[in-house]
N, C-alpha and C positions, 0 to 999 in steps of 0.2 A: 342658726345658720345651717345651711346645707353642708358644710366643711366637719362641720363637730358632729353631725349624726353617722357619718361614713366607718367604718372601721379601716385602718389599715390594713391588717392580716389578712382578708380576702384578697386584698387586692393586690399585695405581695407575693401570695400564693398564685395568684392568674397569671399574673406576670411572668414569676419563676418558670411556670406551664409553658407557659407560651415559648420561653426562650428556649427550654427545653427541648422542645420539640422542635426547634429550629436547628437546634446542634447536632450535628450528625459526626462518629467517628471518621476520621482523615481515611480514604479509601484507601489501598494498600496496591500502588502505581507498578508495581511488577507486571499486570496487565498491558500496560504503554508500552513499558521497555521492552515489548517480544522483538528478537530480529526478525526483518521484513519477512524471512522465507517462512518464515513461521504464523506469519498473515496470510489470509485468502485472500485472492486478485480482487474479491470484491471492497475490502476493507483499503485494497491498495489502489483504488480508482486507476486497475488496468482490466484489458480486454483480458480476460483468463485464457492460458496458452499462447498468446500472442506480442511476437516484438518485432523490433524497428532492426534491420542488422545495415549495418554500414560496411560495405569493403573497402580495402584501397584500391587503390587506382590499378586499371589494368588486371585483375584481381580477376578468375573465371569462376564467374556466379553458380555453374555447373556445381564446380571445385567446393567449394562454398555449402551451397545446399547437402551435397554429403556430409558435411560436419553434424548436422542435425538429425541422420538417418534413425540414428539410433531412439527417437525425440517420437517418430511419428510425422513425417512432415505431411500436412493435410492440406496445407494454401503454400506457395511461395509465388507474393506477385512483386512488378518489380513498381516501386514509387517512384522515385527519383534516380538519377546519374546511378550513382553505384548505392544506391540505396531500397533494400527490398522489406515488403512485410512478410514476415513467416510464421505460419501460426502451427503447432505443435499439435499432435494429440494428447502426449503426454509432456506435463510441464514439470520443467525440472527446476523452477525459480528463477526471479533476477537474479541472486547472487552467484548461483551457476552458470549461467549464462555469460555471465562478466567476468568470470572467472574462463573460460571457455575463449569471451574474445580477447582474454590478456593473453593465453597458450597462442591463440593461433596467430598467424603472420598477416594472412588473408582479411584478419578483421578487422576493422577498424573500432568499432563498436558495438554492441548488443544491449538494448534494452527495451523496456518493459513497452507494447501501447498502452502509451497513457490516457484515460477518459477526462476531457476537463468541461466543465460545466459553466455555463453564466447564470447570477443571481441578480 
């Protein structure tokens, strides 16, 4: 019979190979956990230097725009009601920004343009 001429040990050996090479050490996920500011806008599927700022109501969009002077302001257009896009020359993070519109009175919100894609 064909069953009795085979050896095992080759074929154990292949096997083990095989698996072997299939098994890769556990990456070491410290990579993942960076805080966002510490991602590039491209990693972060936003517009680099650019976000969405929300005022309150009544709120002088002039007034406003000065908060960013120091930032570079290069675009401020207006999208919606009291809603502008403002794009920085120099970007100082989402998490600065957020931090930025908790300080101020005038903000209602600040963050990132987001890029979103269809598949």
């Amino acid at each position: 019979m064909i069953m009795n001429s085979l050896n095992p040990l080759p074929l154990a050996a292949l096997l083990a190979l095989s698996l072997g090479g299939c098994m890769q050490p556990q990456a070491d996920n410290t990579e993942r956990r960076q805080p966002a500011a510490e991602k590039s806008a491209t990693q972060e599927n936003r517009v680099p230097g650019e976000y969405l700022v929300s005022l309150v109501a009544g709120a002088d969009p002039e007034a406003a725009r000065a908060l960013f002077a120091d930032y570079g302001v290069t675009r401020w257009r207006h999208l919606r009601k009291d809603t502008y896009v403002v794009h920085l020359q120099f970007d100082p993070g989402p998490q600065a920004m957020a931090r930025m519109a908790h300080d101020t009175a005038t903000v209602r919100y600040i963050e990132p343009n987001r890029i979103y894609t269809t598949q």
